[in-house]
C-alpha positions as CSV (number, residue, x, y, z in Angstrom):
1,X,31.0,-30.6,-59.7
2,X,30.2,-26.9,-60.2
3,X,29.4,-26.3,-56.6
4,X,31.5,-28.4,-54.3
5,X,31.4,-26.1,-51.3
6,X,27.9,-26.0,-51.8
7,X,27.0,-29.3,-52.2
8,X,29.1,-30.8,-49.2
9,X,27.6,-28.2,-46.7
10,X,24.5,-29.8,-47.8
11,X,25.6,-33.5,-47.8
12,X,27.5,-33.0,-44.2
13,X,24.8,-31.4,-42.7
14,X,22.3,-34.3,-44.0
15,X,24.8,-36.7,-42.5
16,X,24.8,-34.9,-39.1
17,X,21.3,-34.9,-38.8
18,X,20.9,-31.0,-38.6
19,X,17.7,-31.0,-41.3
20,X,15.8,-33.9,-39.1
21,X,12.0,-32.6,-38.2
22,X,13.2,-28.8,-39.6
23,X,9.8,-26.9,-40.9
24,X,9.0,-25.4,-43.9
25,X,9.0,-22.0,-42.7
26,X,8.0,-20.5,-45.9
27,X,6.4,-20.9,-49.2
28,X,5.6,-18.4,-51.8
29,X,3.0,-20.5,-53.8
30,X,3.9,-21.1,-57.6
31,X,7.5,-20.1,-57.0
32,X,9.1,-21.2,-54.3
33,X,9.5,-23.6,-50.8
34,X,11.7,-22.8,-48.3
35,X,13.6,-24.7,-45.4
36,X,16.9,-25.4,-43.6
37,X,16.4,-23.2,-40.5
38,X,15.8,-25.1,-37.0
39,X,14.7,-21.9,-35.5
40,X,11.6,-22.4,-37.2
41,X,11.8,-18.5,-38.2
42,X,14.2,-18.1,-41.3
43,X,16.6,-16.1,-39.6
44,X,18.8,-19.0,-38.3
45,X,20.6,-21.8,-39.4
46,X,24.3,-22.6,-39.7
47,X,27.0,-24.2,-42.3
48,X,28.9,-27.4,-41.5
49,X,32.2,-25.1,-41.8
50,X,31.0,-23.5,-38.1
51,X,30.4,-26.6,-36.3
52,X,33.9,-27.4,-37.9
53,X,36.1,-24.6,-38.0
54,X,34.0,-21.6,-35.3
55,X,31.6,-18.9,-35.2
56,X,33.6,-16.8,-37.8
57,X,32.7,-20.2,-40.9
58,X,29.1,-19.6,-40.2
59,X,28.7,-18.3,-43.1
60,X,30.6,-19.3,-46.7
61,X,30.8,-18.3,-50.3
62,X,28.2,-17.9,-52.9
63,X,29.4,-20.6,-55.8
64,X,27.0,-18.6,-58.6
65,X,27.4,-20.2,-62.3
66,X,26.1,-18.6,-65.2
67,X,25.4,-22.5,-66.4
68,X,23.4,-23.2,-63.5
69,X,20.0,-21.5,-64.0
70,X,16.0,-21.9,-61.9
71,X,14.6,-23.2,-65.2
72,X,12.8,-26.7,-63.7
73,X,10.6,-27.0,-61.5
74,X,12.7,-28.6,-58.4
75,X,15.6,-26.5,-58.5
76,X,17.6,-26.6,-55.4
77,X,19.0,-24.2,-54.5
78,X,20.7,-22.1,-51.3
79,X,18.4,-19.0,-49.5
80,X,21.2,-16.6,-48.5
81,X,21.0,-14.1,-46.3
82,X,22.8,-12.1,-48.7
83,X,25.5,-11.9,-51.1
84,X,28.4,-14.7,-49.7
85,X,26.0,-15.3,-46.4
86,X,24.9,-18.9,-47.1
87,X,24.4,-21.3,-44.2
88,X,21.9,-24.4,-44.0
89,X,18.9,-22.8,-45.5
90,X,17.7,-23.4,-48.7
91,X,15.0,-23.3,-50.9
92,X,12.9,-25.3,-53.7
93,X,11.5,-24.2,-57.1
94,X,7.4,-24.9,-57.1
95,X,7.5,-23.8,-61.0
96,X,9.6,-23.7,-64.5
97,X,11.2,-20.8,-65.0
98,X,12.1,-18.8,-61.8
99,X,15.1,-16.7,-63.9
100,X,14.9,-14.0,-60.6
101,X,16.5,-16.0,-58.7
102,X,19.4,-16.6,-61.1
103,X,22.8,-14.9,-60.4
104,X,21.6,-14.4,-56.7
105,X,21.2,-18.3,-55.2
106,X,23.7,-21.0,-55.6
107,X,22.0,-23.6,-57.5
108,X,23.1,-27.1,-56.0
109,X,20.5,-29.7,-57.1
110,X,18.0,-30.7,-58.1
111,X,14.7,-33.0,-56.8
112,X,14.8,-36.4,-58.6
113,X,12.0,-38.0,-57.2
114,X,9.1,-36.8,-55.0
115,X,7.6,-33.5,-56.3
116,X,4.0,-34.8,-55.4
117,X,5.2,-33.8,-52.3
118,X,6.4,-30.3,-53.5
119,X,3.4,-29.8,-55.1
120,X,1.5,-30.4,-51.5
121,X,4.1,-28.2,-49.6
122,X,3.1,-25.7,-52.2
123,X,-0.5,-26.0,-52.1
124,X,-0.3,-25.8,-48.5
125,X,-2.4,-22.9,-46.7
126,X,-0.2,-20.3,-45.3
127,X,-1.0,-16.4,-43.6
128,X,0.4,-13.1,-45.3
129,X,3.7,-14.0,-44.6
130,X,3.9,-17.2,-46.8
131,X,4.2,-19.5,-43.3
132,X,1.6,-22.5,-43.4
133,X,-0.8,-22.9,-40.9
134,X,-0.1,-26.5,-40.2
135,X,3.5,-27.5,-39.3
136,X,4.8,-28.8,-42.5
137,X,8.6,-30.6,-41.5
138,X,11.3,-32.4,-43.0
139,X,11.1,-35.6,-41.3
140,X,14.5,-37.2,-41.9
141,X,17.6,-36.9,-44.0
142,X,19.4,-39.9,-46.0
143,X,22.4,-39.0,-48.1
144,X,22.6,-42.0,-50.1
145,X,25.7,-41.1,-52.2
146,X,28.4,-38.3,-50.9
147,X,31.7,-37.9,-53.2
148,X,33.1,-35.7,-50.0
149,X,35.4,-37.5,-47.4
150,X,34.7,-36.5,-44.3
151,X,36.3,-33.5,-43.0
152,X,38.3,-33.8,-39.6
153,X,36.1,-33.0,-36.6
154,X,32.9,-33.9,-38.7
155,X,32.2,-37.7,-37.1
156,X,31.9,-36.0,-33.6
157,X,28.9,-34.5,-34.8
158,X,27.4,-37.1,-36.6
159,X,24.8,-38.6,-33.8
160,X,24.8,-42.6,-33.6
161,X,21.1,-42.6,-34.3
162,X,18.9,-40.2,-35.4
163,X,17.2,-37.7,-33.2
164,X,13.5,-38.7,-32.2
165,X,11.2,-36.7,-33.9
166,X,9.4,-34.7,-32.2
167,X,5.4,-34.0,-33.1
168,X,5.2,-30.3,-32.4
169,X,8.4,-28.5,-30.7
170,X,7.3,-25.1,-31.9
């Protein structure tokens, strides 16, 4: 409710498919996991609003609320590239209490079921630069409950099945 902008990018682009076999291109162990890119490098990545509206919606609007904090562990939330750059990246708490993050990420959700696996992620063996050694991927996206209609445009991007995953691309 806080976040709609947010929270839809993140929805549509689940829908379309985009996050299917996307690494983990970064974790900073006991704080956070990050994602979202399908460059692989954390410098790419785009918002629903481009494939809808151009090049010039790649980016959209940080939705920051004071209410919305990194206190649990499992905190979703977006990795901008800076203030009012967000895109499809995001990233996951791996700890309680990650307040330097607050007032600088748009906080969107947080993981209900699973964080065996985001303890894994985060235990993960990675080089100086926080990337793991071993390819570490989401495998596939399944919005099971989205209060957004669909915008116009979107069900041209929305493939009929999902893509094959791929072992290794990188």
């Amino acid at each position: 409710d806080e976040c709609p902008r947010t929270t839809k990018n993140f929805l549509k682009l689940c829908k379309m498919k985009y996050y299917n076999n996307v690494l983990f291109h970064a974790v900073t162990k006991d704080f956070v996991v990050q994602t979202g890119d399908p460059t692989g490098t954390g410098k790419g990545g785009d918002s629903v609003y481009k494939f809808l509206y151009g090049d010039q919606a790649r980016f959209f609007e940080d939705e920051i609320r004071p209410s919305l904090r990194h206190k649990a562990k499992g905190t979703v939330s977006m990795a901008s590239a800076g203030e009012n750059l967000n895109a499809s990246q995001f990233l996951i708490t791996s700890r309680e209490d990650c307040d330097a993050l607050d007032e600088r990420h748009t906080v969107f959700g947080q993981v209900s079921e699973g964080l065996d696996v985001l303890d894994a992620i985060n235990d993960a063996y990675c080089d100086e630069a926080g990337r793991p050694y071993q390819n570490i991927r989401v495998k596939h996206t399944i919005v099971l409950d989205d209060p957004f209609d669909d915008p116009p445009g979107l069900e041209k991007h929305i493939p009929d099945a999902s893509p094959q995953f791929v072992k290794d691309p990188n």
